[in-house]
C-alpha positions in Angstrom: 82.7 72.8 -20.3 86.3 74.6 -20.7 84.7 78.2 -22.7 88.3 79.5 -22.4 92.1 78.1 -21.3 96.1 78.7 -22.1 97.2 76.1 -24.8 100.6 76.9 -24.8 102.7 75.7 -28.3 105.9 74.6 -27.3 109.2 73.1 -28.9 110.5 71.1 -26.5 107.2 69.4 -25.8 108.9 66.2 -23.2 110.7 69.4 -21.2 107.9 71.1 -21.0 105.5 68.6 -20.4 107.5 67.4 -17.1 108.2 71.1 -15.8 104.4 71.6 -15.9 103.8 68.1 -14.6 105.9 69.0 -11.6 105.0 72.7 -11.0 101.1 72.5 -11.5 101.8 69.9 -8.7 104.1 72.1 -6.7 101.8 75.2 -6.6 98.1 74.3 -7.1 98.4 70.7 -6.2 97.0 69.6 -9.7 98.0 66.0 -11.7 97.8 65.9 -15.6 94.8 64.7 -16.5 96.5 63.3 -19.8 99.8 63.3 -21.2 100.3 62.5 -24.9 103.9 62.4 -26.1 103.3 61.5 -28.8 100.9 63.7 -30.0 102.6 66.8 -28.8 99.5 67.0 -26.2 99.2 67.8 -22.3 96.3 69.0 -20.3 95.8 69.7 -16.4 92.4 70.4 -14.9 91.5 72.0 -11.5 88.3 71.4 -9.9 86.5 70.1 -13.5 88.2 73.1 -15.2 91.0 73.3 -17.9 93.8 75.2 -16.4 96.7 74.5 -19.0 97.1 72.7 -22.1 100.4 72.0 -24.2 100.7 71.2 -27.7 103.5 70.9 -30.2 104.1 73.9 -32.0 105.4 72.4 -35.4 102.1 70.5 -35.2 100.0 74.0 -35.4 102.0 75.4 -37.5 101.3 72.7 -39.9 97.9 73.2 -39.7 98.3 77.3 -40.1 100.5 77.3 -42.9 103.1 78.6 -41.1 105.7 76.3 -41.1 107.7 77.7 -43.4 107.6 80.7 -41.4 110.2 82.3 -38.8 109.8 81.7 -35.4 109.0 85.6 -34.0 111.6 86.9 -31.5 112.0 89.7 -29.1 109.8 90.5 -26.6 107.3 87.8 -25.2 103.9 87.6 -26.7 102.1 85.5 -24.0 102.6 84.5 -20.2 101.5 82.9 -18.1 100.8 84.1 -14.1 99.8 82.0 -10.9 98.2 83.3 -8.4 100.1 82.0 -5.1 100.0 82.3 -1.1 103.7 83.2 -1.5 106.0 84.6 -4.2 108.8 83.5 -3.2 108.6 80.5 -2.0 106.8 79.6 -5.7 110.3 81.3 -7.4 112.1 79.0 -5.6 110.6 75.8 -6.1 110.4 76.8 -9.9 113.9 77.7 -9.9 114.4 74.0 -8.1 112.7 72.5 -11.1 115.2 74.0 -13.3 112.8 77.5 -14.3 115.4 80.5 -14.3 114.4 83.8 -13.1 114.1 86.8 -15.3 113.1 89.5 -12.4 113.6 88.3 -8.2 110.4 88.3 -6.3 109.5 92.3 -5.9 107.0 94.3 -4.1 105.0 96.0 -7.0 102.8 98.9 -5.4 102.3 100.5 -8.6 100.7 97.9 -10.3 98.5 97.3 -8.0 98.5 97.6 -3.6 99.6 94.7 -1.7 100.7 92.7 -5.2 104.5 90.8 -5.2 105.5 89.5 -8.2 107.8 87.4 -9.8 109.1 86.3 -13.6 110.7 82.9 -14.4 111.1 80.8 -17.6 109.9 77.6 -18.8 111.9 75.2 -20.4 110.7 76.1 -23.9 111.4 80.2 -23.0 107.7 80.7 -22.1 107.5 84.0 -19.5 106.2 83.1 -16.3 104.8 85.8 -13.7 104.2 84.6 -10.2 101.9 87.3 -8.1 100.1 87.6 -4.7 98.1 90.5 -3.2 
């Protein structure tokens, strides 16, 4: 039973559907389990566990009352970080699937020894932080 997982509301739900598709793949070796278009709905499991889900944002906001509502800018709200073997090697197949890079791979000692990190963008402009220690 999934107790807790990233849904991640998106705009562009077909974009973002086949980045995920193809960089769940890339780094953790994980297929959709279904893919709805349709319904705005995407979710990837590993090992019997939910690790992502999509879901059209208009579709939320809808139910919320919010769709009247501006979108919020400025800084990001929500990310999302993979744990990999290798930063950079991750930043650049992301970047090969068309994920642009907010801040290069980087040694970052003060948030914690050993840990390399990295920040990319989905196609929706969802924050992505890539990290080994």
């Amino acid at each position: 039973m999934d107790l807790l997982y990233p849904r991640l509301l998106v705009d562009d739900f077909d974009a973002c559907a086949r980045f995920y598709t193809a960089a769940l793949r890339e780094l953790l070796g994980v297929e959709p389990v279904k893919v709805i278009p349709e319904a705005r709905y995407a979710n990837w499991d590993l090992n019997g566990e939910a690790v992502l889900s999509l879901f059209g944002r208009a579709a939320i906001a809808a139910v919320a009352g919010t769709s009247g509502q501006p979108a919020t800018s400025g800084q990001d709200r929500s990310m999302l970080v993979f744990k990999v073997d290798d930063v950079d090697a991750a930043t650049a197949a992301l970047e090969a699937l068309g994920a642009p890079v907010v801040a290069a791979p980087a040694d970052r000692p003060e948030w914690g020894p050993g840990l390399r990190s990295a920040h990319l963008r989905d196609p929706d402009g969802n924050l992505l932080e890539l990290q080994s220690y």
